[in-house]
C-alpha positions as CSV (number, residue, x, y, z in Angstrom):
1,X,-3.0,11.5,-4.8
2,X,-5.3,14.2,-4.7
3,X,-8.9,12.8,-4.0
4,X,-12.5,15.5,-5.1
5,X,-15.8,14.6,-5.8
6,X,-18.3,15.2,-8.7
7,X,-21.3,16.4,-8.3
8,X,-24.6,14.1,-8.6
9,X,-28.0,14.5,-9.6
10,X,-30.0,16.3,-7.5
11,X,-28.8,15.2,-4.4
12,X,-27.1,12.3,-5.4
13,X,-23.0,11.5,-3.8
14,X,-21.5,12.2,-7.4
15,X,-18.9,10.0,-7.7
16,X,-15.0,10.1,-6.0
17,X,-12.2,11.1,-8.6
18,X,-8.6,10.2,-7.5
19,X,-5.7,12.3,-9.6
20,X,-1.9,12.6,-9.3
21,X,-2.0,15.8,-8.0
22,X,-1.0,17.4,-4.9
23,X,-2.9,17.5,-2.1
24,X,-5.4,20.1,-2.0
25,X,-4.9,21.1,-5.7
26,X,-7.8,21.7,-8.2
27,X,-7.6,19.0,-11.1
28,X,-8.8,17.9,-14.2
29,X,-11.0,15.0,-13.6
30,X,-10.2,13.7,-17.2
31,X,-6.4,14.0,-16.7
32,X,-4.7,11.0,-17.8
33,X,-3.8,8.5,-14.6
34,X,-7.4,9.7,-12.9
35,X,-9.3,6.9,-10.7
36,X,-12.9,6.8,-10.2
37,X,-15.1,5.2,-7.4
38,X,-19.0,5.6,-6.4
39,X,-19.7,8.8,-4.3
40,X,-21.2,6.2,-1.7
41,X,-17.5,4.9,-0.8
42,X,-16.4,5.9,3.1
43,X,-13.5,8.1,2.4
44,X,-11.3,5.9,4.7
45,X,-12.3,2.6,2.0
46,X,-11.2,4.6,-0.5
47,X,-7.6,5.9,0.7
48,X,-7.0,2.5,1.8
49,X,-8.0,1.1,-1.4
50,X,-5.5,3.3,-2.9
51,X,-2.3,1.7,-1.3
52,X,-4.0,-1.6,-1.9
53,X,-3.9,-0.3,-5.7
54,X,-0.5,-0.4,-5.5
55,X,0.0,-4.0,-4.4
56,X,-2.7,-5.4,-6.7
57,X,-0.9,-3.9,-9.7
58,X,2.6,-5.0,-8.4
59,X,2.1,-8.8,-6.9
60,X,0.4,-9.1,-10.6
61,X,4.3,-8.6,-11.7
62,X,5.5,-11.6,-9.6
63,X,6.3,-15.6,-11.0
64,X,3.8,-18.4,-11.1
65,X,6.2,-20.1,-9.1
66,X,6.1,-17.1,-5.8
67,X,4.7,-19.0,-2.6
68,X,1.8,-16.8,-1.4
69,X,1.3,-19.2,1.2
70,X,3.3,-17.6,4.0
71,X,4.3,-14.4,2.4
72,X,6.4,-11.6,4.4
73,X,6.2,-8.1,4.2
74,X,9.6,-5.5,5.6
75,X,7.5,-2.3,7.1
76,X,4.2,-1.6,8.3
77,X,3.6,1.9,6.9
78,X,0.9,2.4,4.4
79,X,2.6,0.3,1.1
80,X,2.9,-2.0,4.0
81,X,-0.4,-2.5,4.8
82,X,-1.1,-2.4,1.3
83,X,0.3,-5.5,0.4
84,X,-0.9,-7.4,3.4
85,X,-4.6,-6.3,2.2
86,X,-4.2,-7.8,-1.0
87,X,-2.0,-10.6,-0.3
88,X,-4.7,-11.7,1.8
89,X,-7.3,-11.2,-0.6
90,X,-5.4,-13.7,-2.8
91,X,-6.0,-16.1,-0.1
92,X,-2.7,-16.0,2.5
93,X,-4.4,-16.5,5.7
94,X,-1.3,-15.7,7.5
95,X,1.0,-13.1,6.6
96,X,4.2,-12.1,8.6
97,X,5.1,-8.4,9.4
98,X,8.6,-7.4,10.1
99,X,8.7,-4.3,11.3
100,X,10.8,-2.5,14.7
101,X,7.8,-0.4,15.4
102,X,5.8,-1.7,18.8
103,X,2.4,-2.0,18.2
104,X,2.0,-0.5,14.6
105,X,-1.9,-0.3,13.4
106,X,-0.7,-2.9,11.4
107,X,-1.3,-5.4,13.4
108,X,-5.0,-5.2,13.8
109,X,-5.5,-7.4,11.3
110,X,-6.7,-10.7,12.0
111,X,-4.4,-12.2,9.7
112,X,-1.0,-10.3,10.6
113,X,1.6,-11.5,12.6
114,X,3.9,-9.0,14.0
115,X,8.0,-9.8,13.9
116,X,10.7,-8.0,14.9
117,X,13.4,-8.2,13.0
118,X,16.2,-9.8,15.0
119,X,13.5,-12.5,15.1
120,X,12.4,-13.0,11.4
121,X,12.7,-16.3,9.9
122,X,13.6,-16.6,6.1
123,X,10.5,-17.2,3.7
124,X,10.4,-17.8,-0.3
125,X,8.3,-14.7,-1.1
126,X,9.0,-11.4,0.9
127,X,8.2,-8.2,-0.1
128,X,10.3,-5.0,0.5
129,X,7.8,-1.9,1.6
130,X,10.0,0.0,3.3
131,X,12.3,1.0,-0.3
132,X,15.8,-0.5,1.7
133,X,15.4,-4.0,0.6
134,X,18.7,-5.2,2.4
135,X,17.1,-7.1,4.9
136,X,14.1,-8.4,3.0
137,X,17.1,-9.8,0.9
138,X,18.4,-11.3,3.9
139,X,15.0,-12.8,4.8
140,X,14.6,-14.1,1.2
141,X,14.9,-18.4,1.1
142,X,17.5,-19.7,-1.4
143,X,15.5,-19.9,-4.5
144,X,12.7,-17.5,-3.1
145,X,11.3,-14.3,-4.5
146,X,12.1,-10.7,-3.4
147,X,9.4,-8.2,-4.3
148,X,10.6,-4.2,-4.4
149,X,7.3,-2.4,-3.4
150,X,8.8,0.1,-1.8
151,X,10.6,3.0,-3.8
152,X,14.4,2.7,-3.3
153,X,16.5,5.7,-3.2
154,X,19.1,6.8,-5.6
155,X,22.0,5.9,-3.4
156,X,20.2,2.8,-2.4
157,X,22.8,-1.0,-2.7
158,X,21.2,-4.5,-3.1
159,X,23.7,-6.9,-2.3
160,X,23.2,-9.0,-5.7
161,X,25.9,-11.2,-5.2
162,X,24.1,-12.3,-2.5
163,X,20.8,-12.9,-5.0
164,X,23.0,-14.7,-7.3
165,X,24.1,-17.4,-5.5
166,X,21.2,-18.1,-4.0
167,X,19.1,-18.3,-7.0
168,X,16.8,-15.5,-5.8
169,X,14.2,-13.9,-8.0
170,X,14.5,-10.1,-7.5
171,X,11.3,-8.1,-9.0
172,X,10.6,-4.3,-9.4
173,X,7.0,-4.0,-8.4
174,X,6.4,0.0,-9.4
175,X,2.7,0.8,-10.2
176,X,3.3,2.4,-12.8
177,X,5.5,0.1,-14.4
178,X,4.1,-1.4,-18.3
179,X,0.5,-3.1,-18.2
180,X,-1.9,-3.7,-21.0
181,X,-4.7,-0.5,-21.7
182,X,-7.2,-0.3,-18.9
183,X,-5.2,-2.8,-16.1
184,X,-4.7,0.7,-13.9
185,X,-8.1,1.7,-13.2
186,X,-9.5,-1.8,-13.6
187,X,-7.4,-2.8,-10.4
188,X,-9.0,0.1,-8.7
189,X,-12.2,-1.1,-9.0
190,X,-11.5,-4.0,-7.7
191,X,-10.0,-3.3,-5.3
192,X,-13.1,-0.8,-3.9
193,X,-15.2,-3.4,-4.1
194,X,-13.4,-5.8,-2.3
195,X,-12.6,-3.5,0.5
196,X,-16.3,-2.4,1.2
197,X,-17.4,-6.0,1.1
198,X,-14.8,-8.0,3.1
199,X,-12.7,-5.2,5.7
200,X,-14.3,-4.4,8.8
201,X,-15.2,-0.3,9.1
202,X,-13.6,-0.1,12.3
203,X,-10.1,-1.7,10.9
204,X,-10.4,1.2,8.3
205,X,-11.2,4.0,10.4
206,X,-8.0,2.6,13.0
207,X,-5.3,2.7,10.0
208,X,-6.6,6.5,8.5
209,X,-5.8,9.8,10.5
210,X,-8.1,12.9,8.8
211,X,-6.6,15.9,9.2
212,X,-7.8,19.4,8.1
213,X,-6.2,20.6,5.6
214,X,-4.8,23.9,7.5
215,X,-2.6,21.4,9.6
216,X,-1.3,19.8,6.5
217,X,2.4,21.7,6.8
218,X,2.7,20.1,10.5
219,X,1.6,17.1,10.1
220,X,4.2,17.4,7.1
221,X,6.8,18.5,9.3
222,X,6.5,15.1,11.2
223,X,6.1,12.5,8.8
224,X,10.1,11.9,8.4
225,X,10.7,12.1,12.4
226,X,10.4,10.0,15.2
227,X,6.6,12.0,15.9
228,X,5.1,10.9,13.0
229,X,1.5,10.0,13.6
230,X,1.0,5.8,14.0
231,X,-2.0,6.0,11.3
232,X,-0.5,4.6,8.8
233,X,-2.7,6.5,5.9
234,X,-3.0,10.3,6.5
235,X,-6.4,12.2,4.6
236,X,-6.0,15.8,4.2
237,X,-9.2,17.3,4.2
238,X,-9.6,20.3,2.4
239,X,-13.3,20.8,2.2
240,X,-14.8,24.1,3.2
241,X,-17.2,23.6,6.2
């Protein structure tokens, strides 16, 4: 997403405008898919609001019958942390991370407990962030719910034997998958406000790294390698100082 900002009255913040752009690219701020926010935001609320976006849209896809009571979420990248916000603000006071990274940002959150996988217990609703949803499948209770939040790739193999006989619920959880008119940017919203209200500054500013924009191509060059920053959510910053 590719994040400017309107101008205001006088000197008024304008307000934040959230496109599917690249990063850096100019946009049309009435192009279709476009979010809005108050100019007052932190820039850090907002990215972070973003991914929560995501989740809000997707958990929205899941059964009445999904236990949100001790939910867990495969990964602890940005979709990752994503989820977690806005399982919790759906009132899981404890949710379970499995990830194989030590001490991911993650894990600052009050509410988070950290896993490794070789020591993950099952659970009836786990989500996928990670988009290789073999072990969340593995981690799924007979009967349970397996959420795909994470984009799989082509080649990518569920085992759906495995799903089969034991009666698990698999759901695709894309953002952009059907919802009635106005859902998209609705979520948004609520999702801004929530996080301004409820998530400490300081958690915010520890999950965002904001880079300049004339880094962008080497902090590119890192994001599919073992040196990829920790910060789970990366700002590009390509205002003119």
């Amino acid at each position: 997403m590719a994040i400017g900002r309107t101008l205001g009255a006088g000197d008024g913040p304008g307000r934040w405008v959230l496109a599917p752009a690249p990063h850096g690219a100019a946009f049309d701020p009435a192009a279709p898919g476009t979010l809005t926010a108050p100019g007052t935001v932190p820039v850090t609320a907002l990215a972070v609001a973003r991914f929560q976006h995501i989740a809000r849209l997707a958990l929205d896809r899941l059964p009445a019958a999904a236990d949100f009571d001790r939910p867990v979420v495969v990964g602890s990248g940005a979709v990752a942390l994503g989820c977690v916000l806005e399982l919790h603000r759906r009132g899981a006071d404890r949710v379970t991370v499995v990830t194989g990274r030590r001490h991911p940002p993650i894990g600052r959150a009050p509410y988070v407990t950290l896993t490794a996988p070789d020591a993950a217990r099952p659970a009836g609703l786990v989500v996928d962030a990670t988009g290789e949803p073999g072990q969340a499948l593995e981690l799924t209770a007979p009967g349970g719910v397996l959420g795909l939040l994470g984009t799989p790739g082509p080649e990518t193999v569920l085992p759906v034997r495995e799903a089969h006989r034991n009666g698990i619920v698999v759901v695709g959880m894309h953002e952009l998958a059907p919802a009635p008119p106005g859902v998209y940017g609705e979520a948004f919203t609520e999702c801004v406000e929530w996080i301004t209200q409820v998530v400490d500054p300081g958690l915010l500013a520890a999950w965002c790294r904001i880079v300049p924009g004339d880094k962008a191509p080497g902090v590119y060059a890192l994001l599919n390698s073992p040196s990829r920053p920790a910060d789970p959510v990366i700002v590009f910053d390509w205002t003119t100082r």
